[in-house]
C-alpha distance (Angstrom), angle and dihedral (degrees) to the residues before:
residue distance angle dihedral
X1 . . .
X2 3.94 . .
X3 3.86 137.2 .
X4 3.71 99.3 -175.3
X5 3.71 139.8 98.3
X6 3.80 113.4 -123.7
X7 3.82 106.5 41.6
X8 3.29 114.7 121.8
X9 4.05 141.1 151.9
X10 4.01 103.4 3.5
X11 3.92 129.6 -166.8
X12 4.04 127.3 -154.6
X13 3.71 111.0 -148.0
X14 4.25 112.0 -116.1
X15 3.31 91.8 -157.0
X16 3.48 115.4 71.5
X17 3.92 112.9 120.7
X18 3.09 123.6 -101.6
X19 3.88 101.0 -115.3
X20 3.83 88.6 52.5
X21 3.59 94.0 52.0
X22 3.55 101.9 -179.0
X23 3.96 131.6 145.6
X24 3.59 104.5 -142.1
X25 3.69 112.1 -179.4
X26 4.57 119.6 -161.1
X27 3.73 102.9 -156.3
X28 4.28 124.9 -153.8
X29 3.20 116.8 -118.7
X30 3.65 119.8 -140.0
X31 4.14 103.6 -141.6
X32 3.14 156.7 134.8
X33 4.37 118.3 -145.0
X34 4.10 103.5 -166.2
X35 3.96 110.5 -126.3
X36 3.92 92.1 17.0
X37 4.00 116.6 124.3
X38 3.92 79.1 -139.8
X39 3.84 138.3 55.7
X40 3.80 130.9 -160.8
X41 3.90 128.0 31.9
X42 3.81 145.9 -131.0
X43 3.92 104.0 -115.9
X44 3.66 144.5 -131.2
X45 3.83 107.6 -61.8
X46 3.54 110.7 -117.6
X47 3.94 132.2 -179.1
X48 3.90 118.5 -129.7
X49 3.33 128.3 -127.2
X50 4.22 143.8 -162.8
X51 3.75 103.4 -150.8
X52 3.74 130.4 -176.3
X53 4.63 99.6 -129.4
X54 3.85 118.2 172.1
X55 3.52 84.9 -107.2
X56 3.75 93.0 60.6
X57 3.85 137.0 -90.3
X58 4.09 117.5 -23.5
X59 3.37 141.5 -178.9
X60 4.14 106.9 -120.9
X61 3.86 118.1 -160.4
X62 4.13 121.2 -153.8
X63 3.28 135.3 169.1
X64 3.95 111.8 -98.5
X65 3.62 124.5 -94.5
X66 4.25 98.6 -114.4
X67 4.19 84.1 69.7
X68 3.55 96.1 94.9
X69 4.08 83.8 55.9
X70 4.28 78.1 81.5
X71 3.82 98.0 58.7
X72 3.89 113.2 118.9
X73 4.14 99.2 168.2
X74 3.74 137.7 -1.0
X75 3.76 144.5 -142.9
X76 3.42 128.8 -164.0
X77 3.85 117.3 -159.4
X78 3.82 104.5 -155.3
X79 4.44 117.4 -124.3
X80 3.93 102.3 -82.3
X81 3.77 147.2 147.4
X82 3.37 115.4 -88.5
X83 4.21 119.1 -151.1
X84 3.68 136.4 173.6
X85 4.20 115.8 -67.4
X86 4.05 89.7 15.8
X87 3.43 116.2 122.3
X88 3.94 117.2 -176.5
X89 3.99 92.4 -172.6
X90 3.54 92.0 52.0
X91 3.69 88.4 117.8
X92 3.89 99.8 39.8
X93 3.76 114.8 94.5
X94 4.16 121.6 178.3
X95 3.68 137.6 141.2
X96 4.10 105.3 -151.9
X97 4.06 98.0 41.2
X98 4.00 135.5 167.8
X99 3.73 106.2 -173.6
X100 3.85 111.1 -178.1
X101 3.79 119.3 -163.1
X102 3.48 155.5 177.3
X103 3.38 117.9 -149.5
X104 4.15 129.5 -172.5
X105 3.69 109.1 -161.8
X106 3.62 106.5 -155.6
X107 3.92 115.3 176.0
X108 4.20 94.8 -32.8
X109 3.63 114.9 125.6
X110 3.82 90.9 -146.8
X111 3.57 134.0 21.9
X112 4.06 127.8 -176.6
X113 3.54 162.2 108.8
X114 3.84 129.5 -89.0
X115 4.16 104.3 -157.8
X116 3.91 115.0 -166.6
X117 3.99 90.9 -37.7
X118 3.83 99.0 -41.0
X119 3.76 116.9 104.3
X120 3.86 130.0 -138.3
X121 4.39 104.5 -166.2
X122 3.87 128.0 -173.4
X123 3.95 109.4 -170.6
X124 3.78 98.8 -154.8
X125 4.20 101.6 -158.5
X126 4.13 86.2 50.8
X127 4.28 97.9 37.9
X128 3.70 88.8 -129.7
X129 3.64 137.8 143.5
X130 3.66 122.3 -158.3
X131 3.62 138.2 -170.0
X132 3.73 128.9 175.9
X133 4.27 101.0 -45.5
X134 3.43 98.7 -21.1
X135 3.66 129.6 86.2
X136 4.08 135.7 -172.9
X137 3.60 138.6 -173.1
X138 4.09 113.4 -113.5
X139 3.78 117.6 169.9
X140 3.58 120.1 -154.2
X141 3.88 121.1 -114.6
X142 3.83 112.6 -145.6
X143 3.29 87.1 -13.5
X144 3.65 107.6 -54.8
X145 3.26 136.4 77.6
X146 4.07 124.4 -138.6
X147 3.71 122.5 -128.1
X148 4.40 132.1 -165.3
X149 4.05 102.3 174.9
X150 4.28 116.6 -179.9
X151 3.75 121.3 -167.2
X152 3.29 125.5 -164.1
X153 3.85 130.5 166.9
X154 3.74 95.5 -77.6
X155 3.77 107.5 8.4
X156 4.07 140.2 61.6
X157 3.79 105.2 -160.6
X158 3.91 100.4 -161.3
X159 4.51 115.8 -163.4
X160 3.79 115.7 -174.3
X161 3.38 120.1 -162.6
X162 3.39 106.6 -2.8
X163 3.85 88.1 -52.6
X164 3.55 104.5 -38.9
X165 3.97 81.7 111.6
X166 3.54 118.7 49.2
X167 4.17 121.8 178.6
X168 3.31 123.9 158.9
X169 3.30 118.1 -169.8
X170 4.29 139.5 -158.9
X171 3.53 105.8 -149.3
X172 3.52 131.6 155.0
X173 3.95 103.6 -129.9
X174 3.67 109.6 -143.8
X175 3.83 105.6 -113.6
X176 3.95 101.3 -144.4
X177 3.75 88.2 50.9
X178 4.00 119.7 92.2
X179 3.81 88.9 150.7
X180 4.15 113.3 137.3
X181 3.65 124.9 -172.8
X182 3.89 142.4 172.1
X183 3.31 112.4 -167.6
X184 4.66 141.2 170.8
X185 3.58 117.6 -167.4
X186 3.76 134.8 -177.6
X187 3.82 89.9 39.3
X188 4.11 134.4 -2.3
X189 3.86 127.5 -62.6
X190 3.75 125.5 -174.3
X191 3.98 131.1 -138.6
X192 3.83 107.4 -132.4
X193 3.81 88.5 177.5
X194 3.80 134.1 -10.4
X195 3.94 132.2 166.9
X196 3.44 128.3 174.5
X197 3.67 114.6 -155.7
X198 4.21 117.8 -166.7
X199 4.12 109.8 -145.0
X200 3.62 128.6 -137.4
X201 3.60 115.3 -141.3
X202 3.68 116.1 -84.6
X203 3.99 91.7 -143.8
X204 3.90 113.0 87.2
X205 3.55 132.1 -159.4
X206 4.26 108.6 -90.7
């Protein structure tokens, strides 16, 4: 069900009422955070799932609907083509993020973002998407693929496809870097719909 490299023991809530309905899934992530008194993490809730693919039934993973509840400001990027050295976020800076995109690939070889240091690749020709040392297959759908990408301060959780991609990442998220960047090279891309939404902190003052 996952592609990434920190997701560990996972627990589904038995709770949820009956007219809600929902599986909703809180992975472990498997991590170390350097000067903590603590290591490891509860993830980025995420509902489950049973889809019908053309490669049979699977079990879909996306992040729950009460997310959005964290948004403090918003930027819209507006549909546009995207060629090698642009950089449409150039002037967007955040540290908690969730851009969602759509992406048409067109004839570039790679497509992507690069968030705060940590990059998020899609190698067109081979349908993959890349992060760090993991890899994952993710085939376009009318020629584009769909991307929802949260960063936190030691994790990138990566959802393809609404879910049919699921890779959550343990990173440690360089602190003095609030750089954002989508990028295509080897050939032009085009945004046909990107937002990047900056998070406030779901911990509140007791």
């Amino acid at each position: 069900m996952e592609q990434g490299n920190c997701w560990y023991a996972s627990q589904t809530f038995t709770d949820i009422p009956a007219e809600d309905g929902r599986r909703i899934l809180i992975p472990w992530g498997q991590m170390a955070t350097p000067g903590m008194p603590f290591n490891q993490m509860m993830g980025v809730p995420v509902e489950l799932t049973l889809r019908t693919t053309e490669e049979g039934p699977r079990l879909l993973a996306y992040p729950v609907k009460e997310h959005p509840s964290l948004r403090a400001k918003s930027h819209t990027i507006q549909p546009q083509p995207l060629n090698p050295g642009e950089n449409p976020l150039a002037a967007i800076k955040g540290e908690l993020i969730d851009p969602t995109a759509e992406l048409i690939l067109g004839d570039a070889v790679e497509l992507g973002f690069n968030l705060r240091g940590v990059r998020v690749s899609y190698n067109a020709k081979k349908q993959e998407l890349s992060c760090m040392d993991k890899k994952a297959v993710l085939k376009p759908a009318d020629g584009k693929i769909r991307l929802r990408l949260m960063v936190d301060r030691t994790s990138v959780d990566i959802f393809g496809n609404d879910g049919r991609l699921y890779m959550p990442m343990g990173a440690i998220v360089p602190q003095d870097n609030l750089s954002l960047e989508v990028y295509a090279t080897n050939g032009s891309a085009k945004i046909d719909a990107l937002e990047v939404h900056k998070l406030k902190s779901a911990w509140t003052s007791q």
